[in-house]
Each structure stands twice: as C-alpha cells, then as structure tokens.
C-alpha positions in Angstrom: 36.4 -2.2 4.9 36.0 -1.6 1.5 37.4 1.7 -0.2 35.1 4.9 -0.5 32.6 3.8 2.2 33.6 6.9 4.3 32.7 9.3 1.0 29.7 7.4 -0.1 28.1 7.0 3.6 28.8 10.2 4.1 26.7 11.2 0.6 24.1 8.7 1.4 23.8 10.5 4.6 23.4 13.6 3.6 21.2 12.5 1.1 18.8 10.9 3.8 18.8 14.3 6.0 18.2 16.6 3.2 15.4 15.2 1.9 14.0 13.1 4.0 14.4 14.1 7.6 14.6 18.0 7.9 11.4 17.9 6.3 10.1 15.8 8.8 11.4 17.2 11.6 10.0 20.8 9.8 6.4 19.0 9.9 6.6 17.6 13.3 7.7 20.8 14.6 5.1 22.9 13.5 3.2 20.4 15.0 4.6 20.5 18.4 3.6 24.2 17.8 0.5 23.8 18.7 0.6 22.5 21.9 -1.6 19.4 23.0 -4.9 20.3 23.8 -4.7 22.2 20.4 -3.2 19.3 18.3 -5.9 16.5 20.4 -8.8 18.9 18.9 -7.5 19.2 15.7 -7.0 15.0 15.2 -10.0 14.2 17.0 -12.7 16.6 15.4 -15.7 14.2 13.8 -14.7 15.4 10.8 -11.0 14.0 11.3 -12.3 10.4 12.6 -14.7 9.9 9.6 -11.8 10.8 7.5 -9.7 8.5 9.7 -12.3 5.5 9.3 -13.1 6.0 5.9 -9.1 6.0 4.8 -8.0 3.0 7.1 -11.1 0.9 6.6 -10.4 1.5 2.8 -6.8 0.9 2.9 -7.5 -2.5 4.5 -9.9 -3.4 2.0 -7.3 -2.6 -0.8 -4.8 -4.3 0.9 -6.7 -7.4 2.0 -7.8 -7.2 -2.1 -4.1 -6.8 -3.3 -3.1 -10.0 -0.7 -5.2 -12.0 -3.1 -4.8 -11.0 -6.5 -1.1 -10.1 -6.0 -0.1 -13.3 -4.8 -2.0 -15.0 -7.3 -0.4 -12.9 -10.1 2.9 -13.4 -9.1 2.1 -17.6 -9.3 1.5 -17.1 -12.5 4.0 -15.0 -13.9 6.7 -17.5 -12.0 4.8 -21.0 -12.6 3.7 -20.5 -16.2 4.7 -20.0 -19.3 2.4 -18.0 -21.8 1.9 -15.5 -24.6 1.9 -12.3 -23.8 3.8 -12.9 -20.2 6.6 -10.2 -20.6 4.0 -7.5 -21.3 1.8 -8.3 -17.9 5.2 -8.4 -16.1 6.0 -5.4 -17.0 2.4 -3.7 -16.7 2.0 -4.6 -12.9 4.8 -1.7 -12.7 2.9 0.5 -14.2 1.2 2.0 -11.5 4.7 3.2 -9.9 5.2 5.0 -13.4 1.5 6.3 -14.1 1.0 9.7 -12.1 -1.7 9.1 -10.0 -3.6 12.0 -11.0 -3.5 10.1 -14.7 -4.4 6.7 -13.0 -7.5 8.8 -11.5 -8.7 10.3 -14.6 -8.3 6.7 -16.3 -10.4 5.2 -13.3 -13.1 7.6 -13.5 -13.6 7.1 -17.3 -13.9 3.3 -17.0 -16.0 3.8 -14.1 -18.4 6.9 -14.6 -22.1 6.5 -15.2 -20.9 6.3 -19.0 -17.8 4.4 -18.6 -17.0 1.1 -20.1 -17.6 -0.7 -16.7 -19.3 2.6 -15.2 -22.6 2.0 -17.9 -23.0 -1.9 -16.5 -22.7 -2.0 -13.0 -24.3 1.5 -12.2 -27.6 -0.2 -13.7 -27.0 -2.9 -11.2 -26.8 -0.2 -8.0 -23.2 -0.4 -7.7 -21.6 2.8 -7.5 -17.8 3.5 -7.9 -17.3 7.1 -8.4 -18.0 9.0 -5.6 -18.5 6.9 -3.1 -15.9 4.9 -1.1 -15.4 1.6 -3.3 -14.1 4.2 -5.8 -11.2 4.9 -2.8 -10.6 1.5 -2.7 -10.6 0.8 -6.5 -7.8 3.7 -6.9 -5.7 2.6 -3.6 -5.8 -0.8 -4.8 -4.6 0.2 -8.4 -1.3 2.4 -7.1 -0.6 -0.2 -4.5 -0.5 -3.5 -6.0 2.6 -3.9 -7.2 4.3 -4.4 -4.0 2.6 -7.8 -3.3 3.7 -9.0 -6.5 7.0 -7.8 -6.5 7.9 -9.0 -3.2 6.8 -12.3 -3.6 7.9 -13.2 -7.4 11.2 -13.4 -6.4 11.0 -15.5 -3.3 8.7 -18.3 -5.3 11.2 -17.6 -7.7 14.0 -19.3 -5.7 11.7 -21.9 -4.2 13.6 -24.9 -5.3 11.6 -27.3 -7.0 12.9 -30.5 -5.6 11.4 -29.7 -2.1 8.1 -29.3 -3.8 8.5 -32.8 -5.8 9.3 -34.5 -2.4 6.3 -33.5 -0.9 4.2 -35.0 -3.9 6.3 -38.0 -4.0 5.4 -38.4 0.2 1.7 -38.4 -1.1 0.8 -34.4 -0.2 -1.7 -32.9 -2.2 -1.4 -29.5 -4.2 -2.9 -28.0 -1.3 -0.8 -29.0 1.3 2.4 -28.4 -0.9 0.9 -24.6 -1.1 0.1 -24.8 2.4 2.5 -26.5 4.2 5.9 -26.3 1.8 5.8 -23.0 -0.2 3.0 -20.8 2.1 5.7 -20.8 4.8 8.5 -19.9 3.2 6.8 -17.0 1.1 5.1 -15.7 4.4 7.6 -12.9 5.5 7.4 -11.5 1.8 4.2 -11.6 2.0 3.3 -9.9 4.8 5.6 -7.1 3.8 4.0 -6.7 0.7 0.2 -6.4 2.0 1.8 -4.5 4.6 3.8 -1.8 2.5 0.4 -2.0 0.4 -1.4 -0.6 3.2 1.0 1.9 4.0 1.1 3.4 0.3 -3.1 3.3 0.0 -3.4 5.4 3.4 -1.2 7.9 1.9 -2.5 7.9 -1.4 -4.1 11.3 -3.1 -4.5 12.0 -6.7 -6.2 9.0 -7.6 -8.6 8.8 -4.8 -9.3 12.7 -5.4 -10.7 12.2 -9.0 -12.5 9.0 -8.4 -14.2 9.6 -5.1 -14.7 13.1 -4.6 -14.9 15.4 -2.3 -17.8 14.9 0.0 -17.3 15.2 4.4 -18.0 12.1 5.9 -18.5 9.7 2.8 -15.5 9.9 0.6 -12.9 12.7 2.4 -10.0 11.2 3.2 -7.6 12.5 5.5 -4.7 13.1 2.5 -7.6 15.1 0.9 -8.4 16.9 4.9 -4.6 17.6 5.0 -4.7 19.6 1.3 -7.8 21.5 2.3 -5.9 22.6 5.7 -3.2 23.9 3.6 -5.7 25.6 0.8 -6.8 27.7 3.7 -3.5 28.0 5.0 -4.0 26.2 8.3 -0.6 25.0 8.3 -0.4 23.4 11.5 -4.0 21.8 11.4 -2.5 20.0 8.4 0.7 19.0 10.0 -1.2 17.9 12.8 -3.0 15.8 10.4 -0.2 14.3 8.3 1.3 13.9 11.5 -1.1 10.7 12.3 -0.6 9.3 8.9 3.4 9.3 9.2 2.6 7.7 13.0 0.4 5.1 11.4 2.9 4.3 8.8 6.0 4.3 11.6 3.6 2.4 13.5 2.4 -0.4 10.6 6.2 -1.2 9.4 7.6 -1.4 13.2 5.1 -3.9 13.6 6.0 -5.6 10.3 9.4 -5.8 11.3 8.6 -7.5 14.6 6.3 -9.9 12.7 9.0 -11.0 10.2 11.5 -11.3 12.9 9.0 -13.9 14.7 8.4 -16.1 11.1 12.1 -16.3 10.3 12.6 -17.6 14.4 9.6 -19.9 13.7 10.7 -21.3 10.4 14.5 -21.8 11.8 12.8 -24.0 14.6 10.8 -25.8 12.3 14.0 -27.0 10.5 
C-alpha cells in the first residue's frame, strides 16, 4: 500500500460527504417530507410533464447533435494537421470556462431578431429565441465538449498499423471507420453523448436567457425548480430536482452497464 493513502482517503472522503452528499441527502430529505401522494402530485402536475418533455426531448436532441459534430471534431483535431488547430482545441473547452449565464447572453445576441444569425433565419420562419430550438442551441453549446474530449484521446491511441492492415486487405475508408476504429471508440463514445445528456437536462443559465420563460413551450424543469424556490416552495422544488438527480443516477447506471457489455463483446471478438 502506498504511504499517505490512509490521510488522503480519508480527505478525499471527507471531501465527497461535505459537498457532495449531505447536500443530497438534505434535498432528498425534504423530499421524503412530503410524503407520497404529496410528492406524485407535485412531479406529475401538467405543468411538471410538459416541463419534463420539453427538457428531455431537448436534451436528446442536443445530445444526438453533439454525437455528430463532437465526434467529427475530434477526427479532425487528431487526423489533421492545420492552421489555427491549437486555438479550436482549446475553444471546444470553452464552454466549461464561459459562465452559462455569459454563454446565454452571447446566444441571444447572435440569435435575436437582430442578431448576426437571428436577422437571416427569422426571415426564413425559423425561430431560436424563445422557443425550444433555442433550449437546444444553448444545451448543445455547454455540453459538447464531452463528446470531444472523451473520444480524442482514445482515436489518439488507435495505432495506425491496424488501420493500414485493413487497407492493405482491400477494406474501404468506410469499413476501416466502421469495422476497425468505430468499435474500439464505441465505449467513449457512448459515454460522452451520454454525460452530454446528463449535463443538458440539468442545464439553466443559458437555456433561461435564450428560451424564456413561457409554461408549456420553453419551461424547463431547472427553470420550474428556481420558480418553486422564488416562492419559497421548498419541497415542491426538491421534489422536482429530485427527478432530475433520478434521471441522471438512472442515465450513467445504464451507461455503465452498456460499457461493461462493449468491452465483453470486443474481448470476444479478439
């Protein structure tokens, strides 16, 4: 065992039940306050299921988006060499810097009826702000650097000479994608679009600038949890936040499982 573990887990420990776990356990006990037929009324009032609907199905959209465009980012910043590179590596992190509230604000000015984009495709009847492609636009802004950064490194150590081999046996660039690399880069993959999803559902200052604040369209239930706790309803809105943190629990266990299967299934395929 190496030396200091005792002193260090014991830190990290602490650490992890100070800030992470009491106020947890603080939130799910004022939930527990309320009793069941209480807390089933409180989650499934209309007005909680739209907000349900509209953050999920928008989540997934950003997610399903940031699958895409992440993974193809991260080809490129690993496969090719170009001006310029080192400065769009280091602006995919900028959304973990950027308060979201600042990444909202920035939204809405490109965006808006006089925005830079807002002034082209509101002409066209596509509408961003205040409506719910705006929610995806800003989840899909503060959530895609996961995809990228958890699958640059993995095609990063994707030797070459098992990609060579499959050219040399006559495979085309698509089947060294999807047969060679596609495989090995799957676990990260999912994990990224998957930790994606879990940061848009959760996500608040952004969405609140771009989308608004309109019951049934564009609430979603971050926003539904801060109104709760404006009017000082505190366990409505641990009730609330209590579904998100069950979805999230819920999303990652089933990641896990998923990634455990893929690494079975790729060891068998060897």
């Amino acid at each position: 065992m190496l030396p200091g573990f005792g002193l260090t887990f014991g830190i990290t420990a602490l650490y992890l039940v100070l800030i992470v776990a009491l106020p947890l356990a603080a939130m799910l006990l004022k939930t527990f306050s309320l009793g069941w037929p209480e807390f089933w009324r409180i989650v499934s009032s209309p007005r909680a299921i739209s907000a349900y609907w509209i953050t999920f199905s928008s989540a997934a959209a950003a997610a399903v988006f940031n699958g895409f465009f992440g993974l193809l980012l991260a080809w490129v910043l690993v496969r090719y060499e170009f001006p310029g590179k080192r400065i769009i590596d280091g602006l995919v992190d900028l959304p973990f810097a950027l308060p979201t509230a600042v990444a909202g604000l920035a939204l809405v000015t490109l965006f808006g009826p006089a925005g830079w984009y807002g002034q082209v495709l509101v002409p066209l009847g596509i509408t961003v702000t205040h409506a719910q492609l705006g929610i995806i636009v800003a989840m899909a802004f503060t959530s895609l650097p996961f995809v990228v950064r958890t699958v640059q490194p993995v095609l990063e150590d994707i030797p070459e000479d098992v990609q060579e081999a499959a050219r040399l046996l006559g495979a085309t660039p698509f089947q060294v994608f999807s047969r060679v690399i596609l495989p090995l880069i799957l676990p990260a993959f999912t994990t990224g679009v998957v930790l994606c999803f879990a940061r848009a559902i959760g996500e608040f200052g952004a969405v609140v600038f771009i989308a608004g604040n309109l019951p049934g369209m564009t609430e979603i239930v971050s926003l539904l949890v801060f109104i709760r706790l404006d009017e000082h309803n505190y366990p409505a809105a641990a009730a609330l936040a209590t579904v998100l943190l069950a979805t999230a629990f819920v999303t990652l266990f089933l990641t896990n499982l998923l990634q455990a299967w893929q690494l079975r299934y790729a060891d068998k395929s060897r």
